[in-house]
C-alpha beads as a LAMMPS data file, in Angstrom:
LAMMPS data file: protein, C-alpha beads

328 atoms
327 bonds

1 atom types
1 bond types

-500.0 500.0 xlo xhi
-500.0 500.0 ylo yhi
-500.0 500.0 zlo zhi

Masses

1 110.0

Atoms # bond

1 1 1 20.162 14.743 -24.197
2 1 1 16.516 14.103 -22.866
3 1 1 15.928 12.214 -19.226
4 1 1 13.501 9.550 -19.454
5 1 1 12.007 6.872 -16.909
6 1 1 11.898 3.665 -18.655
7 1 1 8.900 2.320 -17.551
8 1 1 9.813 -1.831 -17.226
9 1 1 12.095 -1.437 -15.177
10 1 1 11.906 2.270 -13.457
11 1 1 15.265 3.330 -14.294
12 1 1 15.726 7.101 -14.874
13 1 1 18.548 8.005 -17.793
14 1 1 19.600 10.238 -20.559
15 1 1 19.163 9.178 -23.723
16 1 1 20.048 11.208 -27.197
17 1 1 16.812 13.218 -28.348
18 1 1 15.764 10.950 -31.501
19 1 1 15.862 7.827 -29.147
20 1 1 14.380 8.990 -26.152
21 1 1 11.142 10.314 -28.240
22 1 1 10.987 6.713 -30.355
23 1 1 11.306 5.291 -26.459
24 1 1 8.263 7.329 -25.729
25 1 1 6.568 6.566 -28.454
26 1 1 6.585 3.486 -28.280
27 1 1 5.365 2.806 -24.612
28 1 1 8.525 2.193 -23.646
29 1 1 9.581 5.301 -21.169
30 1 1 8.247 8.741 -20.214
31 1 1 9.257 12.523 -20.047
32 1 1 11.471 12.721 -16.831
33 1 1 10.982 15.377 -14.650
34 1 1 12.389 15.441 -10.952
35 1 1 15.291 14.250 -9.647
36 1 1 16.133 10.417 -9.123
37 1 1 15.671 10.491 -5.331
38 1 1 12.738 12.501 -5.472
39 1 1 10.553 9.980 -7.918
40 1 1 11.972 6.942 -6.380
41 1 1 10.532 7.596 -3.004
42 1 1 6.793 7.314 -4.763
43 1 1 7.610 4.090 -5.282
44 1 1 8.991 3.300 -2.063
45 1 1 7.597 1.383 0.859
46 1 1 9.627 1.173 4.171
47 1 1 9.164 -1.443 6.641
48 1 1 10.377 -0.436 10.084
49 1 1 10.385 -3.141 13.057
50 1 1 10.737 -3.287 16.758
51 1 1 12.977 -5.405 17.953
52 1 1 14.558 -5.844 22.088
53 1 1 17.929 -3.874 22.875
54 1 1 19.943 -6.907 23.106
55 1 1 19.121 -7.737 19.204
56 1 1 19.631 -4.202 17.959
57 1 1 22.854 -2.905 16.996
58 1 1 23.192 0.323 14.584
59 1 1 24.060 -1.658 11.710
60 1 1 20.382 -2.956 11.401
61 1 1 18.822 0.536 11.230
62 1 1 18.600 1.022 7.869
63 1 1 18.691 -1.195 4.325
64 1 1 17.941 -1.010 0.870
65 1 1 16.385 -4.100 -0.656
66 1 1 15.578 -4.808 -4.709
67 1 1 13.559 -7.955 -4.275
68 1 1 12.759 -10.883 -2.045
69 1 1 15.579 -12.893 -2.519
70 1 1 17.860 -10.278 -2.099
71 1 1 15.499 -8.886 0.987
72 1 1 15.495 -12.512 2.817
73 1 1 19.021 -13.058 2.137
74 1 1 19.711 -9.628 4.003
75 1 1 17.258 -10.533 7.400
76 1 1 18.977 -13.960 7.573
77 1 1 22.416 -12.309 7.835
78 1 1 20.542 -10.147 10.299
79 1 1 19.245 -13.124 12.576
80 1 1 15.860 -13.355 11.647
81 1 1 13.842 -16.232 10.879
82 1 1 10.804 -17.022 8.791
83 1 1 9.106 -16.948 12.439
84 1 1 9.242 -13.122 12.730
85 1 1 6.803 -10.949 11.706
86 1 1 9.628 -8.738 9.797
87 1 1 10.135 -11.566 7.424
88 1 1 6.564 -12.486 6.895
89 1 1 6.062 -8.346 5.973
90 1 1 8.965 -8.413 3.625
91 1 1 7.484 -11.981 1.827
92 1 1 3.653 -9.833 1.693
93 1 1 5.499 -6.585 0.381
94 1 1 7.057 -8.633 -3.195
95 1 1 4.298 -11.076 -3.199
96 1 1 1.918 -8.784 -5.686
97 1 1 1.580 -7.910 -8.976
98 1 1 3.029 -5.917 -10.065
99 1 1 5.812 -6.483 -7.890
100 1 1 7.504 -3.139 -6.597
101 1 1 11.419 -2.858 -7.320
102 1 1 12.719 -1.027 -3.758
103 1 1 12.160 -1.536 -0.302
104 1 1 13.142 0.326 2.720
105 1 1 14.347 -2.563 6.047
106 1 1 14.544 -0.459 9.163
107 1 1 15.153 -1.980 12.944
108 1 1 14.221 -0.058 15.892
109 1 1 15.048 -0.440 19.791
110 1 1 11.733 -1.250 21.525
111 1 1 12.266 1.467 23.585
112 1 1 11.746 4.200 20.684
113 1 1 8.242 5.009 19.939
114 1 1 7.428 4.582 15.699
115 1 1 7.603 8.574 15.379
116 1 1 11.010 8.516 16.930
117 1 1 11.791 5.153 14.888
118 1 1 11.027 7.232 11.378
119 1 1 12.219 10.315 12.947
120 1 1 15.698 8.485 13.219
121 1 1 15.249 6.814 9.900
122 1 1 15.061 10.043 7.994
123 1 1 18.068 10.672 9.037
124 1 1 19.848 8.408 6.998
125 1 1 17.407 8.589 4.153
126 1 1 14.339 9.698 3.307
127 1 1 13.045 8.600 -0.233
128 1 1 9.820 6.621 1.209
129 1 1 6.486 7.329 0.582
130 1 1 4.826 4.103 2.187
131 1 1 5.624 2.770 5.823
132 1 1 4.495 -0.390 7.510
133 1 1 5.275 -1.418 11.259
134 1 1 5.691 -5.056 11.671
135 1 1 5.185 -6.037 15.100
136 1 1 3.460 -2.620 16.566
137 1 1 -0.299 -3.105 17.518
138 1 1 -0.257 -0.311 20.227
139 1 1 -2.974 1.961 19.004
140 1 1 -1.491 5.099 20.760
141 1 1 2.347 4.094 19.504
142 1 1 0.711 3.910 15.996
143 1 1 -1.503 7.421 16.514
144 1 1 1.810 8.978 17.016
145 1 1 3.243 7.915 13.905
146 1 1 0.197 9.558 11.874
147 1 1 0.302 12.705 14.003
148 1 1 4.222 12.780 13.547
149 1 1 3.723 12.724 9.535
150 1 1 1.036 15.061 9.288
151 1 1 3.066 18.027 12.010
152 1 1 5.433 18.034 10.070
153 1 1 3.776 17.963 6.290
154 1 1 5.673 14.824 5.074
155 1 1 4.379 13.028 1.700
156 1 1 4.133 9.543 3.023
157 1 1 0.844 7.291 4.112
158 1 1 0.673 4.640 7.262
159 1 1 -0.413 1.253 6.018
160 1 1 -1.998 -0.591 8.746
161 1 1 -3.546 -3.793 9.281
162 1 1 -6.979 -3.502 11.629
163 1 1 -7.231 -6.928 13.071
164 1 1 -10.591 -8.890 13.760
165 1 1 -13.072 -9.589 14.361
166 1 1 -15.413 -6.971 12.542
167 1 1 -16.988 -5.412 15.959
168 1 1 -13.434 -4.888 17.368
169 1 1 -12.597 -3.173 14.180
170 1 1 -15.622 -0.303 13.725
171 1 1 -15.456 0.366 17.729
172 1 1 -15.529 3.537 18.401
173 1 1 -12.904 3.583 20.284
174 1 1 -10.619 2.033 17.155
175 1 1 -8.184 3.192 14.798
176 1 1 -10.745 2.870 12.014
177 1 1 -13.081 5.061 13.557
178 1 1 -10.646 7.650 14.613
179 1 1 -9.198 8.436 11.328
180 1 1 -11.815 8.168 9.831
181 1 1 -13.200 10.903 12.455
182 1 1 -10.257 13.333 11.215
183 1 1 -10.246 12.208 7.654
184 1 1 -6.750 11.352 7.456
185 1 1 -5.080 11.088 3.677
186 1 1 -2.001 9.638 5.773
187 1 1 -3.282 6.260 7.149
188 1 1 -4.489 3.432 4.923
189 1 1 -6.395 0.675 7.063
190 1 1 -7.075 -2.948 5.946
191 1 1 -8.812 -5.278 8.104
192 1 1 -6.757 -8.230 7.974
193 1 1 -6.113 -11.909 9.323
194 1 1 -2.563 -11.482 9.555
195 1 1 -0.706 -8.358 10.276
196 1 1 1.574 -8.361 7.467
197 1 1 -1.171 -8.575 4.915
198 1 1 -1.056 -4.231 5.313
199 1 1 2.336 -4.996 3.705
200 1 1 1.294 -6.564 0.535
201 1 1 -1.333 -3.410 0.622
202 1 1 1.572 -1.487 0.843
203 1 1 3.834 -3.433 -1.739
204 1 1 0.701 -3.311 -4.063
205 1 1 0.487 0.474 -3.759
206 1 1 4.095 0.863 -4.713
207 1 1 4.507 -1.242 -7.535
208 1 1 1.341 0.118 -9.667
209 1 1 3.121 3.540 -9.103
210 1 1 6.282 1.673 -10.503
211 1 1 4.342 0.143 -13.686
212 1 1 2.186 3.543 -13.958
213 1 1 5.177 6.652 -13.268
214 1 1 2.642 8.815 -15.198
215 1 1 -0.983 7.415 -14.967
216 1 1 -3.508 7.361 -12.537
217 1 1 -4.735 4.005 -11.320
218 1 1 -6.885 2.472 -9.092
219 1 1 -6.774 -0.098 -6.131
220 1 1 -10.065 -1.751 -5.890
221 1 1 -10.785 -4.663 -6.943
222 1 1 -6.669 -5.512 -7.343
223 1 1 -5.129 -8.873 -6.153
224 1 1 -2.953 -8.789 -2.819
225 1 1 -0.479 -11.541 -3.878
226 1 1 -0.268 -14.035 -0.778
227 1 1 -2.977 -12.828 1.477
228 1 1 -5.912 -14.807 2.282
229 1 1 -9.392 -13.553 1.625
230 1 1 -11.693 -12.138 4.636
231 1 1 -15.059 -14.626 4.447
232 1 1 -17.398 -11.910 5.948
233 1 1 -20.874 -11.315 5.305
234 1 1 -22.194 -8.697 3.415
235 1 1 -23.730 -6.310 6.655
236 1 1 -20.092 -6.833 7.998
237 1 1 -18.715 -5.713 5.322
238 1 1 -20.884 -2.240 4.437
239 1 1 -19.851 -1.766 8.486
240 1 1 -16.081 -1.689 7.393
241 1 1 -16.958 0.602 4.524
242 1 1 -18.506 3.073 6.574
243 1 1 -15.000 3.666 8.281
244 1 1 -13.130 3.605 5.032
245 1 1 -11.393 0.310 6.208
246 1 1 -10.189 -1.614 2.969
247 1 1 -11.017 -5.318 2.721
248 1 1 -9.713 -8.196 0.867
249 1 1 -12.747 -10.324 -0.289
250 1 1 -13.673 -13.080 -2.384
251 1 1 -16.482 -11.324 -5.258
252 1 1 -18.161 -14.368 -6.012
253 1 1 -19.058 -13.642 -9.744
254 1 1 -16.423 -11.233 -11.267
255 1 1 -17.334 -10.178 -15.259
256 1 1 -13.915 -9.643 -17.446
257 1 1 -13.324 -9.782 -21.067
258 1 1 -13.177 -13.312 -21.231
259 1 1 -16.566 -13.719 -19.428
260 1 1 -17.399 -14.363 -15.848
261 1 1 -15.006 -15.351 -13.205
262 1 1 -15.913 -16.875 -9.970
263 1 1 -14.473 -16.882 -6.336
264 1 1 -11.939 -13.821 -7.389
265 1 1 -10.057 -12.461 -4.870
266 1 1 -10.445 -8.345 -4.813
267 1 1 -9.431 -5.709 -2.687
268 1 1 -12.435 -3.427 -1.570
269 1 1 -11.883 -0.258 -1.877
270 1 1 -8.356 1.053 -1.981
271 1 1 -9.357 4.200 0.021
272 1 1 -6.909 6.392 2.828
273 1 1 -9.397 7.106 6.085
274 1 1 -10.523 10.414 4.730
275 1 1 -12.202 8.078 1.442
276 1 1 -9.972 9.627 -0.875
277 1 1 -8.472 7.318 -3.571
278 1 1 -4.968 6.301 -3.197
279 1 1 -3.805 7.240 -7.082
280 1 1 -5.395 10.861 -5.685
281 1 1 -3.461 11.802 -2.828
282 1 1 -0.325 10.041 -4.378
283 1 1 -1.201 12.415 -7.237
284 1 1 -1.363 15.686 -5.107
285 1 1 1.942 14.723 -3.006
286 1 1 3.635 14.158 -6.770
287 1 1 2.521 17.529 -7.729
288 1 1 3.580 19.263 -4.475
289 1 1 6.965 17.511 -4.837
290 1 1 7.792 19.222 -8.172
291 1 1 7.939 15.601 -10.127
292 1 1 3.817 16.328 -11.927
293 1 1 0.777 14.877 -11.091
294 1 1 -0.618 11.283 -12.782
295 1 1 -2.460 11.410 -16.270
296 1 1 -6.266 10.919 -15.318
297 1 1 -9.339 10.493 -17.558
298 1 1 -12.038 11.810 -15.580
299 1 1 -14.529 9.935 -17.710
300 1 1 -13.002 6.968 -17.855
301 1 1 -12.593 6.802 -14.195
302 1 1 -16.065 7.127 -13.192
303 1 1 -17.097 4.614 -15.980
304 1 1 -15.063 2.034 -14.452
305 1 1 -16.236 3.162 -10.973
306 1 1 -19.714 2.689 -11.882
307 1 1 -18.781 -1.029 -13.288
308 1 1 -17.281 -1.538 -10.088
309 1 1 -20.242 -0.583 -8.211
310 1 1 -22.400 -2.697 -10.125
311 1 1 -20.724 -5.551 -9.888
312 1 1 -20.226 -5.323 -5.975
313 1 1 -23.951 -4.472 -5.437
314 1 1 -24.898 -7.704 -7.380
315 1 1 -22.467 -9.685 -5.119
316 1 1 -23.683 -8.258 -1.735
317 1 1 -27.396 -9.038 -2.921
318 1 1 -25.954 -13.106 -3.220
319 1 1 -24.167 -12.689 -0.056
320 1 1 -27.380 -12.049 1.181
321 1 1 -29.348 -14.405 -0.384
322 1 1 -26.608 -17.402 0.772
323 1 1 -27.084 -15.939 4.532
324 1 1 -30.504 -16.356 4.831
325 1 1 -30.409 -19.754 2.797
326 1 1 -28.316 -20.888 5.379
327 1 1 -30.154 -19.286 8.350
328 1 1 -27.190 -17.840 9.809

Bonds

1 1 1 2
2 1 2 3
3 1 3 4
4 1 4 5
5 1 5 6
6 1 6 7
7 1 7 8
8 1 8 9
9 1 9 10
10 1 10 11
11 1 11 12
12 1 12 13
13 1 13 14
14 1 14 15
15 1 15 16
16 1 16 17
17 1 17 18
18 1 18 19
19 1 19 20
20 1 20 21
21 1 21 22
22 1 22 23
23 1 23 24
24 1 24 25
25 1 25 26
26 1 26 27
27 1 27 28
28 1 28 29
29 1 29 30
30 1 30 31
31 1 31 32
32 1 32 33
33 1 33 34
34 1 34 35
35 1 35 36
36 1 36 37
37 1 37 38
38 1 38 39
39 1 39 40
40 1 40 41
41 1 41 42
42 1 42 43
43 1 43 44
44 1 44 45
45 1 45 46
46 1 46 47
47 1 47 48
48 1 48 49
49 1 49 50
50 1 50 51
51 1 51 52
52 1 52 53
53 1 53 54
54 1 54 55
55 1 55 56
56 1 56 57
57 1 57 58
58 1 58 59
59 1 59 60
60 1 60 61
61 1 61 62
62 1 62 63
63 1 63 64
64 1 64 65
65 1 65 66
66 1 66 67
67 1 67 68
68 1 68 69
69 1 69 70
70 1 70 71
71 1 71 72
72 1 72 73
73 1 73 74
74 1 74 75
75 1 75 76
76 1 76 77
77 1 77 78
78 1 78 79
79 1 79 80
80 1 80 81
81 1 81 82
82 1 82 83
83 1 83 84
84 1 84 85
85 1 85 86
86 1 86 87
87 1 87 88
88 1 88 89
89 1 89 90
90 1 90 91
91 1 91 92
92 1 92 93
93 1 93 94
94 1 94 95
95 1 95 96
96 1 96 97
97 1 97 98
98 1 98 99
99 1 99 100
100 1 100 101
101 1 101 102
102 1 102 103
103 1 103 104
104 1 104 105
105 1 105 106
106 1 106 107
107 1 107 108
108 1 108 109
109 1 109 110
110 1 110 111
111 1 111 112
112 1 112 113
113 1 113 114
114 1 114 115
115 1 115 116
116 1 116 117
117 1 117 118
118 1 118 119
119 1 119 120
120 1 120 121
121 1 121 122
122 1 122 123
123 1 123 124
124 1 124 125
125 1 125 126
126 1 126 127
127 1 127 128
128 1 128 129
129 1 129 130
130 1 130 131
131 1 131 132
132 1 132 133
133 1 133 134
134 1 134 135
135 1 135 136
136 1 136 137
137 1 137 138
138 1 138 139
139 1 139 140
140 1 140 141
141 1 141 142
142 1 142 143
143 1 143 144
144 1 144 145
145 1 145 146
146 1 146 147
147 1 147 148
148 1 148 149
149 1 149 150
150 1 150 151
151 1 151 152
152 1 152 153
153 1 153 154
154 1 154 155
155 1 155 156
156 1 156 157
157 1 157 158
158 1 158 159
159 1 159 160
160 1 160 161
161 1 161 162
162 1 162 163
163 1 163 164
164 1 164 165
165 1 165 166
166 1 166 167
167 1 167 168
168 1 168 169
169 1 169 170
170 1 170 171
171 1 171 172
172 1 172 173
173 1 173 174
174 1 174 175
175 1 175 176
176 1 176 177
177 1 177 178
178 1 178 179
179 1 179 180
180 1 180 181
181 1 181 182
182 1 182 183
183 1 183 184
184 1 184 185
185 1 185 186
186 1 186 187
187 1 187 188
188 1 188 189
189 1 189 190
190 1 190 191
191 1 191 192
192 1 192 193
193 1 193 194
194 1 194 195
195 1 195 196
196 1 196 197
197 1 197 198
198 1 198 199
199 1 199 200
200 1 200 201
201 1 201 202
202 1 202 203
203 1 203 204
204 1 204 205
205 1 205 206
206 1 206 207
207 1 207 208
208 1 208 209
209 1 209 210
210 1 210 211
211 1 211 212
212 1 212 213
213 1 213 214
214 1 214 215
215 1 215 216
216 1 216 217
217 1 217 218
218 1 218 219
219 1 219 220
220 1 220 221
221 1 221 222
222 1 222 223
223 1 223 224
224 1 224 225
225 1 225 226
226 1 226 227
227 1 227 228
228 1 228 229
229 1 229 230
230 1 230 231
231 1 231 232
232 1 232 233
233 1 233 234
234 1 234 235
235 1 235 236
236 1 236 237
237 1 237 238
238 1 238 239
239 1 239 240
240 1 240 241
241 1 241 242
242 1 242 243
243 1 243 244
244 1 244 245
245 1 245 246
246 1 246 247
247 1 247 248
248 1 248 249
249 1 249 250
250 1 250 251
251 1 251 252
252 1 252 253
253 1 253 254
254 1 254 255
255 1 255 256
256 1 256 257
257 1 257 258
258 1 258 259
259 1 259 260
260 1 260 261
261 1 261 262
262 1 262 263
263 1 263 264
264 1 264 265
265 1 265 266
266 1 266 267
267 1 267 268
268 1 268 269
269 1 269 270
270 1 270 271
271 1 271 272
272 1 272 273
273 1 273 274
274 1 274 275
275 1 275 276
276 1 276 277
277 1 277 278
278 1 278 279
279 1 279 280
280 1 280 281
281 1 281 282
282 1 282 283
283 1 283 284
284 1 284 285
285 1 285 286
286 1 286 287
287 1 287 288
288 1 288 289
289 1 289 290
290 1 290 291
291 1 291 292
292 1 292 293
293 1 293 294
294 1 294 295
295 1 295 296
296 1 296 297
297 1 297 298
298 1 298 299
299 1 299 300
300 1 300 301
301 1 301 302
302 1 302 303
303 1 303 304
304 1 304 305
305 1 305 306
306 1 306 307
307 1 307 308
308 1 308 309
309 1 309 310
310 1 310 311
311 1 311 312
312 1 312 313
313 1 313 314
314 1 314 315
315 1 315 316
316 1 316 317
317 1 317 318
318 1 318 319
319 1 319 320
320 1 320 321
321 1 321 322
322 1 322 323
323 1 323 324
324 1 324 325
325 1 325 326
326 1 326 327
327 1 327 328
């Protein structure tokens, strides 16, 4: 008996010999190695959210979701509405393509900090890899989390949304700029309209890892589902870059196989603080957990980097050129 993953759907089983390898070659599933729990958590985004004392009660701490039907179906039972900000995260989170098959529902008491929230959390379970807090914008609360992952060596990454405007966002005194400052692999930033559009980031991450089990691949330049595009110029933009902060922006002229799109929606750049790529440091925690590091083809990587670079550089220039057109 061999244990593959089959790729469409994720599952891990044994097969006989003869079929598994005719399942792997054909695209169908790859060599298995790791256990279940271990592999799943890769793919695994948790959502934990604040909510007052009077609302909590134990039985919201923790839950296990497979989709958004099944994941809204769950917060109504709960009480919640399409008004709070949990919902609107769990709608981002299965919103993108490809969409990830597991999600994590957590509800806190207000009066724990996030650390002690996840803390708490992983007590029950711990097969996560991304977490997302709906509803926390205190910048101290949320340095916590990030120094409580990386004291104690855990394989998981902060996805969180930097709100606007721009010169709120590259302060020095910001979130951006003080990751960025330690070059943290553990917090993903995306400046965002919405809150919950760090959510689809994080859904995003988690279902490429659930189409790819064995591959590297890359962020930029990805679609983020439901979240609307950030209409910034192009100086604004190289600011955000600076600090590593991820954007979601329209590329105005976007060249595929088909010929040239226009007004595409792209994420920019799909980087952790410290400007590593996410497929990297998911690769490293992989290989530290026992379950192998992703496939990568050096050469083909930096080929499609350097496409990518071109075609951004030719959009900034007509940013640009529409700015001072329009004298603004």
């Amino acid at each position: 008996m061999m244990k593959v993953r089959i790729i469409e759907t994720g599952a891990v089983v044994e097969l006989e010999d003869d079929y598994a390898l005719r399942m792997i070659e054909q695209g169908k599933a790859v060599l298995y190695s790791g256990d279940s729990a271990g592999a799943a958590a890769f793919e695994t985004g948790a959502i934990l959210a604040p909510v007052n004392a009077d609302k909590y009660t134990d039985a919201k701490r923790c839950h296990e979701y497979h989709n958004s039907e099944e994941a809204l179906a769950g917060l109504t039972e709960m009480g919640f509405t399409t008004s709070d900000q949990v919902w609107k995260s769990v709608v981002k989170y299965f919103s993108v393509d490809p969409v990830p098959n597991r999600l994590i529902v957590s509800i806190y008491p207000k009066t724990e900090t996030g650390a002690v929230a996840m803390a708490t959390l992983r007590e029950i379970r711990d097969d996560f890899y991304g977490c997302q807090y709906s509803g926390v914008t205190d910048d101290d609360n949320l340095k916590g989390i990030v120094d409580y992952i990386e004291t104690n060596n855990l394989k998981k990454i902060l996805f969180c949304p930097i709100p606007n405007p721009v010169s709120y966002a590259i302060g020095n005194d910001g979130l951006c700029k003080y990751f960025f400052d330690q070059q943290s692999d553990r917090f993903m930033p995306i400046y965002a309209s919405q809150p919950s559009d760090a959510t689809a980031l994080m859904g995003l991450a988690m279902g490429l890892r659930n189409i790819h089990p064995a591959e590297w691949f890359t962020m930029r330049f990805a679609k983020l589902g439901e979240v609307p595009a950030q209409n910034i110029s192009a100086s604004d933009l190289y600011s955000l870059q600076a600090l590593n902060c991820n954007v979601y922006v329209v590329i105005a002229a976007f060249v595929t196989g088909s010929g040239i799109t226009y007004n595409k929606r792209v994420l920019d750049k799909g980087v952790l603080s410290s400007g590593k790529e996410y497929a990297d440091v998911l690769s490293a925690d992989l290989a530290s957990a026992g379950i192998g590091a992703l496939k990568k083809d050096q050469d083909a990587v930096d080929r499609q980097t350097e496409q990518m670079d071109i075609i951004q550089q030719f959009n900034m220039r007509l940013k640009r050129l529409e700015t001072a057109s329009s004298g603004t």
